[in-house]
N, CA, C and O atoms as a GROMACS GRO file, in nm:
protein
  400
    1UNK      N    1  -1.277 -24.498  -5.834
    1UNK     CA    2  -1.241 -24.393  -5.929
    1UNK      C    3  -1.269 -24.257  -5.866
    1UNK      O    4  -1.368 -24.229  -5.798
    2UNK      N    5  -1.174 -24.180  -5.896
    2UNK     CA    6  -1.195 -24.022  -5.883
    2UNK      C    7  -1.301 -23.962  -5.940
    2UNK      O    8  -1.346 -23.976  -6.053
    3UNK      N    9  -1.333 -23.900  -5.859
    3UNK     CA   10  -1.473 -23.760  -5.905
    3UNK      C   11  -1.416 -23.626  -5.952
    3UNK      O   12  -1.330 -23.572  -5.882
    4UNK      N   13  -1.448 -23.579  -6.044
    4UNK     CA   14  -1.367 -23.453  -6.118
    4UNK      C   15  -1.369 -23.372  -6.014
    4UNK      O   16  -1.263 -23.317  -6.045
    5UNK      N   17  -1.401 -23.317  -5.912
    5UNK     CA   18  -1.383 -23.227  -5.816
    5UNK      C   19  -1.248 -23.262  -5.744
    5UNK      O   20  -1.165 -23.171  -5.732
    6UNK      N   21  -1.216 -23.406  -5.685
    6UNK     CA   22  -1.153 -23.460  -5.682
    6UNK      C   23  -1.010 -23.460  -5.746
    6UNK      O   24  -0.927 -23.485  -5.658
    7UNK      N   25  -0.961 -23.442  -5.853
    7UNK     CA   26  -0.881 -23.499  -5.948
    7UNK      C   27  -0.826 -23.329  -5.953
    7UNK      O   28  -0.705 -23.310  -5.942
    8UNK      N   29  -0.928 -23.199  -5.970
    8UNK     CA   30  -0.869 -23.094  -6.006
    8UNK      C   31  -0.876 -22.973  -5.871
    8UNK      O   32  -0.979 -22.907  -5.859
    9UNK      N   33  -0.792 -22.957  -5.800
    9UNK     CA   34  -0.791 -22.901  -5.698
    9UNK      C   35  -0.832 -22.756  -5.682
    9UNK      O   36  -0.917 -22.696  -5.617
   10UNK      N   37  -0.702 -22.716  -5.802
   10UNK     CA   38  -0.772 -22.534  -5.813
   10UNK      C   39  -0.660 -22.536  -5.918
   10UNK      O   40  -0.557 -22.599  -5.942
   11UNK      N   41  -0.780 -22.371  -6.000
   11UNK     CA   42  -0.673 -22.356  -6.129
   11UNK      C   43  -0.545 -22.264  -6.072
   11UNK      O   44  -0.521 -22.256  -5.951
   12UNK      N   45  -0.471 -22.200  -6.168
   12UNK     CA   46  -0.390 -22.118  -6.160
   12UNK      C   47  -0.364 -22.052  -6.215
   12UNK      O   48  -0.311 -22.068  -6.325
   13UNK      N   49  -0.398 -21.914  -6.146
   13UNK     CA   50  -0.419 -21.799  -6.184
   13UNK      C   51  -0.319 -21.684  -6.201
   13UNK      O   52  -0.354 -21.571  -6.167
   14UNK      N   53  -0.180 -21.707  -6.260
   14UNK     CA   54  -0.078 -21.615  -6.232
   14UNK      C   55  -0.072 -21.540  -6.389
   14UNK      O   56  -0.106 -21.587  -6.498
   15UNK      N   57  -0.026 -21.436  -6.361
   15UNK     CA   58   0.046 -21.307  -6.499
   15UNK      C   59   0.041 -21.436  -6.629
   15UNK      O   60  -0.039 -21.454  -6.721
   16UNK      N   61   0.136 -21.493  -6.596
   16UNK     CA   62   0.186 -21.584  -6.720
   16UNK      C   63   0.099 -21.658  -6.790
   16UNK      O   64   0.086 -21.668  -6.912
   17UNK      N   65   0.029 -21.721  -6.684
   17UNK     CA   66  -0.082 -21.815  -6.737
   17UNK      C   67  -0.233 -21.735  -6.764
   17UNK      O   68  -0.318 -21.800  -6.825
   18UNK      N   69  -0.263 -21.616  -6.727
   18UNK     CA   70  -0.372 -21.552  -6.772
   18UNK      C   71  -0.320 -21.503  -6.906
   18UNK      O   72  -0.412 -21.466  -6.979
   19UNK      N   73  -0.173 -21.488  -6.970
   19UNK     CA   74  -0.143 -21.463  -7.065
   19UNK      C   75  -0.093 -21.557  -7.205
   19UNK      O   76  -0.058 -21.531  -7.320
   20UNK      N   77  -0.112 -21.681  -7.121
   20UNK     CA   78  -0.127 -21.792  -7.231
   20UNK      C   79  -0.276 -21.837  -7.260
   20UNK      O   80  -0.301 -21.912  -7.355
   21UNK      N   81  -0.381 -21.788  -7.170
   21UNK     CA   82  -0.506 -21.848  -7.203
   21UNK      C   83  -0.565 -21.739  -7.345
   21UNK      O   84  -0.643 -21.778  -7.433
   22UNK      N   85  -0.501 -21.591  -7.335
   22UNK     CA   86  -0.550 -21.536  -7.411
   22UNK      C   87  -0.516 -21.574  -7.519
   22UNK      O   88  -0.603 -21.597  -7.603
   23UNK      N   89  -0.370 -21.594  -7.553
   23UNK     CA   90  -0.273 -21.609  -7.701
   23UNK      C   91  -0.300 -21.742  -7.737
   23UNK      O   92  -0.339 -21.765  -7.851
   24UNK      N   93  -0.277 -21.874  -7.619
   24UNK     CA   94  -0.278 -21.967  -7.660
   24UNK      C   95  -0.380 -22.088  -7.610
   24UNK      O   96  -0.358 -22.208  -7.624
   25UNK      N   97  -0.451 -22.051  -7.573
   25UNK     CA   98  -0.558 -22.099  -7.542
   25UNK      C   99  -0.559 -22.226  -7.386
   25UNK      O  100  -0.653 -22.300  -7.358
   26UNK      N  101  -0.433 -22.213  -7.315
   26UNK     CA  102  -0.384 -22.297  -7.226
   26UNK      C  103  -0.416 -22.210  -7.071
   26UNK      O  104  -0.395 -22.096  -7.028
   27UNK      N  105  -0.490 -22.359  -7.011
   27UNK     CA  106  -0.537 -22.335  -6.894
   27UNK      C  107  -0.412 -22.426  -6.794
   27UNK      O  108  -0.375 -22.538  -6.831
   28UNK      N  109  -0.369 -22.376  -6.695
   28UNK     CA  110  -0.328 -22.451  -6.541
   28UNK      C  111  -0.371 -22.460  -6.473
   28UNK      O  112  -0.432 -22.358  -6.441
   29UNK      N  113  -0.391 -22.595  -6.371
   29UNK     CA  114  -0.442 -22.663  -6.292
   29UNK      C  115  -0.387 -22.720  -6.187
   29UNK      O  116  -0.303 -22.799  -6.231
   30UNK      N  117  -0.390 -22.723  -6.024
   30UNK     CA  118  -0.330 -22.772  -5.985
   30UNK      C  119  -0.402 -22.941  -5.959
   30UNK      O  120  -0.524 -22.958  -5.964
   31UNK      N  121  -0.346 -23.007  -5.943
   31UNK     CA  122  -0.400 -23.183  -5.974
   31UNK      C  123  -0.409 -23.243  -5.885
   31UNK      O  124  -0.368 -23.178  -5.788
   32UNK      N  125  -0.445 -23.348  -5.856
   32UNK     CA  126  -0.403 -23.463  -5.790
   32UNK      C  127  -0.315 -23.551  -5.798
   32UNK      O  128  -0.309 -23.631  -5.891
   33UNK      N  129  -0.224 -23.546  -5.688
   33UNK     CA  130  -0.080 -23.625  -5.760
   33UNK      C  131  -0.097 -23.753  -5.785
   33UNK      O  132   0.011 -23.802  -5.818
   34UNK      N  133  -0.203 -23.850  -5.784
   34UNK     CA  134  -0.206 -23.980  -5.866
   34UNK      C  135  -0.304 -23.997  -5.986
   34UNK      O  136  -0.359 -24.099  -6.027
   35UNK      N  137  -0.311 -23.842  -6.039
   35UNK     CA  138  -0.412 -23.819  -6.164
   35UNK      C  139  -0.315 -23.844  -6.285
   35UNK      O  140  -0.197 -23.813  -6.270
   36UNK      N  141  -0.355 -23.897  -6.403
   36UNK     CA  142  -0.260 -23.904  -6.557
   36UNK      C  143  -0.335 -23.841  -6.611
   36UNK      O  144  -0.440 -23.803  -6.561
   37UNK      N  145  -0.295 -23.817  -6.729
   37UNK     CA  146  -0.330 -23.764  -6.839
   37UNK      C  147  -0.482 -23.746  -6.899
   37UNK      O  148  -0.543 -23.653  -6.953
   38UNK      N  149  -0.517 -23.907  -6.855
   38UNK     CA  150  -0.616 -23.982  -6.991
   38UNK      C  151  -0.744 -23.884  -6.830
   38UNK      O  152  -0.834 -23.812  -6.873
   39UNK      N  153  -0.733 -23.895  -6.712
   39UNK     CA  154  -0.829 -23.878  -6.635
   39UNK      C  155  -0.821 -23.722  -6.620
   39UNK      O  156  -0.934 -23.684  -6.590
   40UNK      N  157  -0.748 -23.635  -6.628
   40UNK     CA  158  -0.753 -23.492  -6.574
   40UNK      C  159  -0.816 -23.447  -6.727
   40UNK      O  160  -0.894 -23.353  -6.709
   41UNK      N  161  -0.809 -23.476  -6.843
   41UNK     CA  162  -0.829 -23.462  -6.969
   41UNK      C  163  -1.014 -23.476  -6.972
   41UNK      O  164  -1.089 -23.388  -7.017
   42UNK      N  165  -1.067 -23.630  -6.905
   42UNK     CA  166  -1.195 -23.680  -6.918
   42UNK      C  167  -1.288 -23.527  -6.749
   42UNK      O  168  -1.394 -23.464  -6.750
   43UNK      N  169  -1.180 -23.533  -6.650
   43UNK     CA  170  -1.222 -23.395  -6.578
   43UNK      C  171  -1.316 -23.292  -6.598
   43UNK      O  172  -1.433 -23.260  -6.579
   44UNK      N  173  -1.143 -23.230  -6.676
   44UNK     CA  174  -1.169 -23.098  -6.751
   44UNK      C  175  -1.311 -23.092  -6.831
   44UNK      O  176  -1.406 -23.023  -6.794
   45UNK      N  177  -1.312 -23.155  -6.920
   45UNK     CA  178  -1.381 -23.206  -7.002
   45UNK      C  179  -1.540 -23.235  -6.934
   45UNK      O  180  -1.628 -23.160  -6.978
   46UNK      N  181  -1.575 -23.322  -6.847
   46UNK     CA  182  -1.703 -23.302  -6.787
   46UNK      C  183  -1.690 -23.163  -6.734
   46UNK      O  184  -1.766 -23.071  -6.765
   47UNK      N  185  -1.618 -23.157  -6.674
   47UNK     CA  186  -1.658 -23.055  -6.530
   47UNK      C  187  -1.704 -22.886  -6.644
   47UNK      O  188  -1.808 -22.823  -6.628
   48UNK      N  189  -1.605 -22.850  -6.741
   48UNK     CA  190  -1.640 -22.714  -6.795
   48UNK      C  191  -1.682 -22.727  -6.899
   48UNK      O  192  -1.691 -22.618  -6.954
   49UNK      N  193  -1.743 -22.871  -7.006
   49UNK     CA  194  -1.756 -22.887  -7.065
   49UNK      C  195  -1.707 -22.837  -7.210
   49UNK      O  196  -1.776 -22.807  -7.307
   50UNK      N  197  -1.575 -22.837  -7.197
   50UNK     CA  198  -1.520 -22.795  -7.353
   50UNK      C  199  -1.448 -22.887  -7.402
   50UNK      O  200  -1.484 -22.990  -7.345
   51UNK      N  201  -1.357 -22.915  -7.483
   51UNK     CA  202  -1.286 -23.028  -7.546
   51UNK      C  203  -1.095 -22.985  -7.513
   51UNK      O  204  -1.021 -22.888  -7.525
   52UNK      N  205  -1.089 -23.071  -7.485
   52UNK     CA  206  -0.959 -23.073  -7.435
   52UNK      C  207  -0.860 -23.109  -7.588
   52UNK      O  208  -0.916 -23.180  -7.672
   53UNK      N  209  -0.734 -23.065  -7.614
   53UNK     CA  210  -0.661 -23.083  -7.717
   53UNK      C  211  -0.532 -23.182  -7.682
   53UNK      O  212  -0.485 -23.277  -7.745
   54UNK      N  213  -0.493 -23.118  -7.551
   54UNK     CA  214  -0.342 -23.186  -7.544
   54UNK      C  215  -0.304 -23.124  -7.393
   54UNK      O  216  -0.284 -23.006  -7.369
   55UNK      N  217  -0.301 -23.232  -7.302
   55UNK     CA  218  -0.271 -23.238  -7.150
   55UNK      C  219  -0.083 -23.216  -7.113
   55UNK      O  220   0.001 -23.299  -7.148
   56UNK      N  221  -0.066 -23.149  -7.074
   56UNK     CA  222   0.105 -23.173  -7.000
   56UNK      C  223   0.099 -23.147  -6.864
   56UNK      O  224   0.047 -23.048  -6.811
   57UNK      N  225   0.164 -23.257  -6.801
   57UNK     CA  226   0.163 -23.313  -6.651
   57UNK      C  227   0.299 -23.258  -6.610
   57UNK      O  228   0.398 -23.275  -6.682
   58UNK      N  229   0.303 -23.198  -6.507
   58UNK     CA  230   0.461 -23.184  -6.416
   58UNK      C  231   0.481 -23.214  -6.289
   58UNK      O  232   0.375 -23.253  -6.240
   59UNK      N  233   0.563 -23.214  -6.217
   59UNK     CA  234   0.551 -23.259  -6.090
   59UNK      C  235   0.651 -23.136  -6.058
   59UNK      O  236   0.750 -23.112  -6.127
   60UNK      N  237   0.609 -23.054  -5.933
   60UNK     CA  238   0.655 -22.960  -5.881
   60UNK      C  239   0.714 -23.041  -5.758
   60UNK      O  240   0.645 -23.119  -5.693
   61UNK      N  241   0.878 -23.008  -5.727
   61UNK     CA  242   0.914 -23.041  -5.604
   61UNK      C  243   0.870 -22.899  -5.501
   61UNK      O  244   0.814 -22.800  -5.549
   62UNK      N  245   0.894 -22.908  -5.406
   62UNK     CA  246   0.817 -22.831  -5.266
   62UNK      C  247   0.994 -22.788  -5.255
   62UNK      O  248   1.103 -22.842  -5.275
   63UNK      N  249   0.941 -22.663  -5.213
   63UNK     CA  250   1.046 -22.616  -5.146
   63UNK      C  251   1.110 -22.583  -5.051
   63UNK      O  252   1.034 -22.539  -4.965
   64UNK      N  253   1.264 -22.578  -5.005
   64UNK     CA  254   1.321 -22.599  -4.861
   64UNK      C  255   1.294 -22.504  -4.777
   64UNK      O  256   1.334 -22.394  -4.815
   65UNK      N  257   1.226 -22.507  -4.650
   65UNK     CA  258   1.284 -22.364  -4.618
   65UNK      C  259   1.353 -22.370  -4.464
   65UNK      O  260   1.391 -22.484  -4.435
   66UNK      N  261   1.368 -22.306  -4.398
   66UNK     CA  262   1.395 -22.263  -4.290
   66UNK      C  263   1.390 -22.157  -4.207
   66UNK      O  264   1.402 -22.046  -4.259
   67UNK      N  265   1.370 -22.166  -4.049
   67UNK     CA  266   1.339 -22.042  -4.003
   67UNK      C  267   1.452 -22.025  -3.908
   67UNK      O  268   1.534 -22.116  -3.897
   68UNK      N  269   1.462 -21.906  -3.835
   68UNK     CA  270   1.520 -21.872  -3.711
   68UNK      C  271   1.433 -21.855  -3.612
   68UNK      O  272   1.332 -21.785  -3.621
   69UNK      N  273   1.483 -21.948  -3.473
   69UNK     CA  274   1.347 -21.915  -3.384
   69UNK      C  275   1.458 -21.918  -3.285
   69UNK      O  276   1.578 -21.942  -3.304
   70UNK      N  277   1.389 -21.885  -3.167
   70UNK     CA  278   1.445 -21.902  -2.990
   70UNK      C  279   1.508 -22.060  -3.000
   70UNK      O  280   1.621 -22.082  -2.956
   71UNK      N  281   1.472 -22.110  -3.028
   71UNK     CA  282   1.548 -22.274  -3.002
   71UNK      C  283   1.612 -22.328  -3.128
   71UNK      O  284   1.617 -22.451  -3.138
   72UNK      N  285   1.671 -22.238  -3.246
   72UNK     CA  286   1.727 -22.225  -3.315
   72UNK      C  287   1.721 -22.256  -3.459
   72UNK      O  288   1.643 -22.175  -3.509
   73UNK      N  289   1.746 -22.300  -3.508
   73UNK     CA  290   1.715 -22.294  -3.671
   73UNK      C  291   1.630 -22.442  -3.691
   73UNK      O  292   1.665 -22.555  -3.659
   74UNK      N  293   1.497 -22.393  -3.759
   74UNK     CA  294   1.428 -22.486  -3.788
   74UNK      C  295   1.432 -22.532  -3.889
   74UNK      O  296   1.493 -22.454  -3.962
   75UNK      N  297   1.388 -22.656  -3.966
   75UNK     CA  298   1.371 -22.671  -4.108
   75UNK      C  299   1.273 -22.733  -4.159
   75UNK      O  300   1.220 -22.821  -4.092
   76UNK      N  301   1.230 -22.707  -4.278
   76UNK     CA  302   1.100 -22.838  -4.338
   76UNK      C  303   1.136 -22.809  -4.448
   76UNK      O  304   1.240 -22.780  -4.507
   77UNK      N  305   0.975 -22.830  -4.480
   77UNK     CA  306   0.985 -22.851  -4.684
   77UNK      C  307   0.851 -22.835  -4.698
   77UNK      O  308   0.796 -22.903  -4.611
   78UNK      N  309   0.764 -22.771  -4.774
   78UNK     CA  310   0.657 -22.789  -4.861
   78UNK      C  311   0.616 -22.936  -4.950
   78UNK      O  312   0.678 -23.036  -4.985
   79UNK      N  313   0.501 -22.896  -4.960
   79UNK     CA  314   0.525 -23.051  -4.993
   79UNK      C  315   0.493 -23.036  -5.161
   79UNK      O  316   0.453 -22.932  -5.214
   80UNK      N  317   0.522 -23.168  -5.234
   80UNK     CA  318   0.519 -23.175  -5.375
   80UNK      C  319   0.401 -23.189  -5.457
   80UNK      O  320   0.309 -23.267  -5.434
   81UNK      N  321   0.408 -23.122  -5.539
   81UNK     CA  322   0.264 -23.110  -5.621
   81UNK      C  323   0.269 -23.148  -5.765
   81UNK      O  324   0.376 -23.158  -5.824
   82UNK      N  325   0.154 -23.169  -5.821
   82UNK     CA  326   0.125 -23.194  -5.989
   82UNK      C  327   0.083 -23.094  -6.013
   82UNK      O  328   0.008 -23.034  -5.936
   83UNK      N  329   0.130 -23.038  -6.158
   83UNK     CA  330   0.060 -22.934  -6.258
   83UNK      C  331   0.029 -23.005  -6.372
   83UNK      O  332   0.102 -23.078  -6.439
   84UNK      N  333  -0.079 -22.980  -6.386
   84UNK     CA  334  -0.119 -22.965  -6.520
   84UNK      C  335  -0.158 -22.909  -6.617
   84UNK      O  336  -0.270 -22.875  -6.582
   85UNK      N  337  -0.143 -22.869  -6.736
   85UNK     CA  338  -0.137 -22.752  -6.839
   85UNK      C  339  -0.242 -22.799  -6.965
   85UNK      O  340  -0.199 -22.884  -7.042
   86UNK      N  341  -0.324 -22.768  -6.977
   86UNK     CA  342  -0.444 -22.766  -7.112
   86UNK      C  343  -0.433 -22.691  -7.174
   86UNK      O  344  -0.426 -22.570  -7.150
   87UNK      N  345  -0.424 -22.779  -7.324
   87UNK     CA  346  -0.481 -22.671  -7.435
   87UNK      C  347  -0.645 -22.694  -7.517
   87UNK      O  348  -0.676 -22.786  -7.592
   88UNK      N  349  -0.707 -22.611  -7.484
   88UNK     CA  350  -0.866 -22.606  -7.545
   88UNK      C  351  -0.868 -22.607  -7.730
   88UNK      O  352  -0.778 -22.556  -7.797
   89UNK      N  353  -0.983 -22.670  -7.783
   89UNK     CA  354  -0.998 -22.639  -7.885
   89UNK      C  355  -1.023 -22.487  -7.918
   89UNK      O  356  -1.076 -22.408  -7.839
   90UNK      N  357  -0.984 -22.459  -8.032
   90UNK     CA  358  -1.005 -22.333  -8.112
   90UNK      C  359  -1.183 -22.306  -8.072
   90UNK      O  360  -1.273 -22.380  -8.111
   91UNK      N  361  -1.204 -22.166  -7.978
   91UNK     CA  362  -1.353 -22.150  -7.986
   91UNK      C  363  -1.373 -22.161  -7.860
   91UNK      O  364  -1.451 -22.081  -7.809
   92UNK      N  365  -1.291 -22.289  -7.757
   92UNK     CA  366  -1.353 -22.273  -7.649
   92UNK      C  367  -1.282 -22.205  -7.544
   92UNK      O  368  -1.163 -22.178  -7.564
   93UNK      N  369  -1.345 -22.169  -7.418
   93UNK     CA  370  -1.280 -22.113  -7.288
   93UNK      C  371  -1.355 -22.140  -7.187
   93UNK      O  372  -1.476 -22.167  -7.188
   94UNK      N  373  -1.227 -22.130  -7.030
   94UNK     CA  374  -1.338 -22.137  -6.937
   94UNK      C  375  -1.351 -22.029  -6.857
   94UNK      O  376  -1.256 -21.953  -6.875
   95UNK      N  377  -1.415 -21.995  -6.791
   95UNK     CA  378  -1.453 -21.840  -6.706
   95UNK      C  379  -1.448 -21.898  -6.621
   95UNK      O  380  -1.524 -21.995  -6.619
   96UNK      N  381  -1.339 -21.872  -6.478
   96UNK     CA  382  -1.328 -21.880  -6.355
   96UNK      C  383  -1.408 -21.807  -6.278
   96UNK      O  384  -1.434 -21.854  -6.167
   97UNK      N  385  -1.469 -21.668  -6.317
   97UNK     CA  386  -1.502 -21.580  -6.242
   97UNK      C  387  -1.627 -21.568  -6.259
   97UNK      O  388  -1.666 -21.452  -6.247
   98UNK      N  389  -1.705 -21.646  -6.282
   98UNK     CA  390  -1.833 -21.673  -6.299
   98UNK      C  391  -1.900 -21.670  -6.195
   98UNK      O  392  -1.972 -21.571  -6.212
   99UNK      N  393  -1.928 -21.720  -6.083
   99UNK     CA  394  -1.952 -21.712  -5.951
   99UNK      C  395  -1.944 -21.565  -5.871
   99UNK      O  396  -2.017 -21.531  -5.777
  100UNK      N  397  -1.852 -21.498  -5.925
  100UNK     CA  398  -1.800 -21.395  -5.829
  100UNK      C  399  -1.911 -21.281  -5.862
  100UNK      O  400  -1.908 -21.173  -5.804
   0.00000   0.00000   0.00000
């Protein structure tokens, strides 16, 4: 079994989502791509100790890119990731910036 350090990689910290934690109480996470629901939920839950309401899982595809070099056009891909999206009970939050 996974160790909550494990399971939750790093949150995510963008405009949008610092603006749903205020209104709506929803945190993002980036995951472990063989984490579900029932385990990123039991995570959260030890690791910041608040109560979790309702988990949504996504799977981000990676994106194409390509370069121009001396030996001519290169290509790859990023690779694919899980998100996951929490909503906290009424009352609770977590402080990322605690440490800092």
């Amino acid at each position: 079994m996974m160790k909550s350090y494990e399971i939750l990689v790093r949150p995510i910290l963008t405009e949008k989502m610092l603006k749903q934690q205020e209104t709506h109480r929803k945190y993002a996470f980036r995951v472990h791509k063989n984490a579900n629901k029932l385990v990123i939920k039991q995570a959260i839950q030890t690791r910041f100790d608040v109560t979790v309401e309702d988990v949504h899982v996504l799977n981000v595809k990676g994106k194409s890119k390509q370069m121009n070099t001396r030996r001519g056009i290169t290509r790859g891909k990023r690779s694919d990731w899980k998100k996951a999206i929490v909503t906290l009970r009424e009352g609770d939050s977590i402080n990322f910036i605690e440490g800092a």
